[in-house]
matplotlib code that plots the C-alpha trace (Angstrom):
import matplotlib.pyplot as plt

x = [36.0, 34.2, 36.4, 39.4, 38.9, 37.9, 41.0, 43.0, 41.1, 42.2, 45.7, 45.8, 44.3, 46.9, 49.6, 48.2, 47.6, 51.3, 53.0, 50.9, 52.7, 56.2, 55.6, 54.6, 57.7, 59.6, 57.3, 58.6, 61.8, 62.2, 60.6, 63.6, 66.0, 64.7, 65.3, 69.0, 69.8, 67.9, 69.6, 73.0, 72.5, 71.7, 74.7, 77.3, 75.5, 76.1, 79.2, 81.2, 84.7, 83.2, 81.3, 83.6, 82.5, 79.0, 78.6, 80.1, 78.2, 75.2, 76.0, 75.6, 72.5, 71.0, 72.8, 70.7, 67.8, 67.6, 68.7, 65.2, 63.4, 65.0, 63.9, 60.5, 60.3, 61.7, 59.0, 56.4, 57.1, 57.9, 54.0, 52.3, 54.1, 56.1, 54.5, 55.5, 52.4, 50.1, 52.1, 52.4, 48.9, 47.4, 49.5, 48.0, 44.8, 45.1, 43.1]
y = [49.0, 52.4, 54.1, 53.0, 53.8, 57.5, 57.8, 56.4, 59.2, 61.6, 60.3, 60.7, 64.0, 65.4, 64.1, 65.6, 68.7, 68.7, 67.8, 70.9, 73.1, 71.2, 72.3, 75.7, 75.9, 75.0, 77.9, 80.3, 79.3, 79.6, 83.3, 84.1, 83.4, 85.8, 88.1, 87.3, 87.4, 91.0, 92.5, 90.8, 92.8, 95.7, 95.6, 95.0, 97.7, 100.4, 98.8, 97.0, 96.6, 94.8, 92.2, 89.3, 89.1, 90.1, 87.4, 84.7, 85.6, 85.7, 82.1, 80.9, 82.5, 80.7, 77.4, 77.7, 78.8, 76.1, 73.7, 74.9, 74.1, 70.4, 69.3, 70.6, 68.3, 65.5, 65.7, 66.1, 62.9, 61.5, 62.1, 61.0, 57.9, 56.5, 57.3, 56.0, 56.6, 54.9, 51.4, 51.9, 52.6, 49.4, 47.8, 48.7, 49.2, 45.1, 46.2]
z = [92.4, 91.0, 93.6, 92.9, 89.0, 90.2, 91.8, 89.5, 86.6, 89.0, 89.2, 85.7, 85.6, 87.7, 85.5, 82.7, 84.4, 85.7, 82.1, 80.4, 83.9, 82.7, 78.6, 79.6, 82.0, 78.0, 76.5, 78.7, 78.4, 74.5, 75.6, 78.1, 75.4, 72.8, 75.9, 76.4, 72.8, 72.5, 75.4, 74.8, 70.5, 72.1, 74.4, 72.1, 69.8, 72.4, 73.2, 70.2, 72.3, 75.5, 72.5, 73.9, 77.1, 76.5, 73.8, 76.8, 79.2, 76.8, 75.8, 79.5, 80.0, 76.9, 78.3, 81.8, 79.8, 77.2, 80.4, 81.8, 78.8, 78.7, 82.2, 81.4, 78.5, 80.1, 83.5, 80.7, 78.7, 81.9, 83.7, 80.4, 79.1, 82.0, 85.3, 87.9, 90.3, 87.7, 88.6, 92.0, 92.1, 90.3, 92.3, 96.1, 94.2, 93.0, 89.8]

ax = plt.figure().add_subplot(projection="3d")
ax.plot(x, y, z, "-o")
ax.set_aspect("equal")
plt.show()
């Protein structure tokens, strides 16, 4: 019985360990889009006729950023409130 709770700590510890990796993953996301809007302003100031298709392709590259940032969310709320290892494990562990 003392086992299986140790293992089951340690189940937990990697999920929380692996939720703070998925909300860093949205910290450095937020940080890559300050860096796509800077470069896409300095663009279209050095280049004010070419500002349509800068401002486009500057818009996607925040879309796949801010995409990035989503998923990390969702696998952190994910490991910490619904886990799906913590069930599986209480059940083969018949705590």
């Amino acid at each position: 019985m003392n086992s299986a709770l140790t293992s089951l700590a340690h189940l937990l510890m990697v999920a929380h360990v692996s939720a703070v990796v998925a909300l860093f993953v949205g910290i450095v996301s937020s940080i890559a889009q300050a860096r796509v809007a800077t470069t896409a302003i300095e663009s279209i100031a050095r280049q004010p006729a070419a500002s349509g298709s800068i401002t486009g392709t500057m818009f996607i590259g925040m879309a796949m950023c801010e995409t990035n940032g989503i998923y990390g969310l969702l696998i952190a709320i994910i490991m910490l409130f619904a886990n799906p290892l913590v069930e599986l494990f209480l059940q083969y562990a018949a705590l």
